[in-house]
C-alpha positions in Angstrom: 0.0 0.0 0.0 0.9 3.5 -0.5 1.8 4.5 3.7 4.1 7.8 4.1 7.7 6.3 4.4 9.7 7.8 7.8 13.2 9.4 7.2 15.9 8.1 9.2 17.5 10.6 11.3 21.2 11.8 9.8 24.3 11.5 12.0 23.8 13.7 14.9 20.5 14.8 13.6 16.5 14.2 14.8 14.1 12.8 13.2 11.2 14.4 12.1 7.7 13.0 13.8 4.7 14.6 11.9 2.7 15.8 14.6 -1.3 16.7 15.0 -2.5 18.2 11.8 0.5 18.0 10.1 0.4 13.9 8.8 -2.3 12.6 6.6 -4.9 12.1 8.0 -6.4 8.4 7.5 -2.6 7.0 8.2 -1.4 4.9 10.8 2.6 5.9 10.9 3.4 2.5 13.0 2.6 -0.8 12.8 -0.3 -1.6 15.2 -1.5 -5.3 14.1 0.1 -6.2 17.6 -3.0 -6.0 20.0 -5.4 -7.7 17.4 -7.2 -10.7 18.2 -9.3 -11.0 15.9 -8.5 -10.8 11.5 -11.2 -10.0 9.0 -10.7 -11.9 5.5 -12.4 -11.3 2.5 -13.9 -13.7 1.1 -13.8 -12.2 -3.1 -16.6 -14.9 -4.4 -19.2 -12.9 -2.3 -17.6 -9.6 -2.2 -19.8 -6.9 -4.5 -17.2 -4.3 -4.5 -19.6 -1.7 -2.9 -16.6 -0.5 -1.1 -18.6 0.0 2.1 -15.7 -1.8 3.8 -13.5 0.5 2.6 -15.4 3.9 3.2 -15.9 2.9 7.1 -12.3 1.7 7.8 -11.0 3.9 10.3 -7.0 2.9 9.8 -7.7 3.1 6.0 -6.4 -0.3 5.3 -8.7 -1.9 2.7 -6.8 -1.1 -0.7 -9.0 -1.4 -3.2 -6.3 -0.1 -5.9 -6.0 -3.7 -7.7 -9.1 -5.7 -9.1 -9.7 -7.1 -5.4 -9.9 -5.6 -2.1 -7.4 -5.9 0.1 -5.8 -5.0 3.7 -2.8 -4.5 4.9 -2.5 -6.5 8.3 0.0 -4.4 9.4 -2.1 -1.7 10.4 -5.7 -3.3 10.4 -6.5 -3.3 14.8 -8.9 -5.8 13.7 -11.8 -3.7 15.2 -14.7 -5.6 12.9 -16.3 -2.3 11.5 -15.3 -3.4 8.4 -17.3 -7.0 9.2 -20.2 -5.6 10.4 -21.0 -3.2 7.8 -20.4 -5.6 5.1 -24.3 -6.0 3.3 -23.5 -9.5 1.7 -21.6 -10.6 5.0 -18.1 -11.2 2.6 -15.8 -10.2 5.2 -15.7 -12.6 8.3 -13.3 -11.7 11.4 -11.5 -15.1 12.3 -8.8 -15.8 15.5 -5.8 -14.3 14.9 -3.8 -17.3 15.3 -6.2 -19.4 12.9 -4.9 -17.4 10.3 
């Protein structure tokens, strides 16, 4: 996915943290898959592409740039939003470690 890339600091230098309004909004800058328990996964036979999944992700994780959706598990909390709002009930959140 297209995520902003961080700048290593130079020698002797800081790095640069966007802070408040200055970084995209919609983008996590860290990986956060750490404290999920649960996964969703899409399954693409029922998947309609209404892109509802999409619109309510609040990480913005669901690409939807290739002919199937997507998400990046490196940012997705696993919250379920995604899950729930799904009309044709394609995404299903499953056990993190039955993945």
């Amino acid at each position: 996915m297209n995520r902003p890339k961080m700048n290593p600091p130079q020698a002797g230098g800081k790095m640069k943290l966007p802070v408040g309004p200055n970084a995209p909004g919609g983008y996590l800058m860290d990986v956060s898959s750490g404290m999920r328990v649960f996964r969703p996964v899409i399954d693409q036979e029922k998947c309609v592409h209404c892109l509802r999944c999409f619109l309510v992700c609040p990480d913005g994780t669901i690409d939807k740039s290739g002919e199937q959706l997507e998400i990046d598990y490196d940012y997705c909390k696993g919250c379920g939003i995604c899950a729930h709002e799904c009309k044709v009930k394609a995404i299903e959140m499953i056990m993190e470690g039955d993945a």
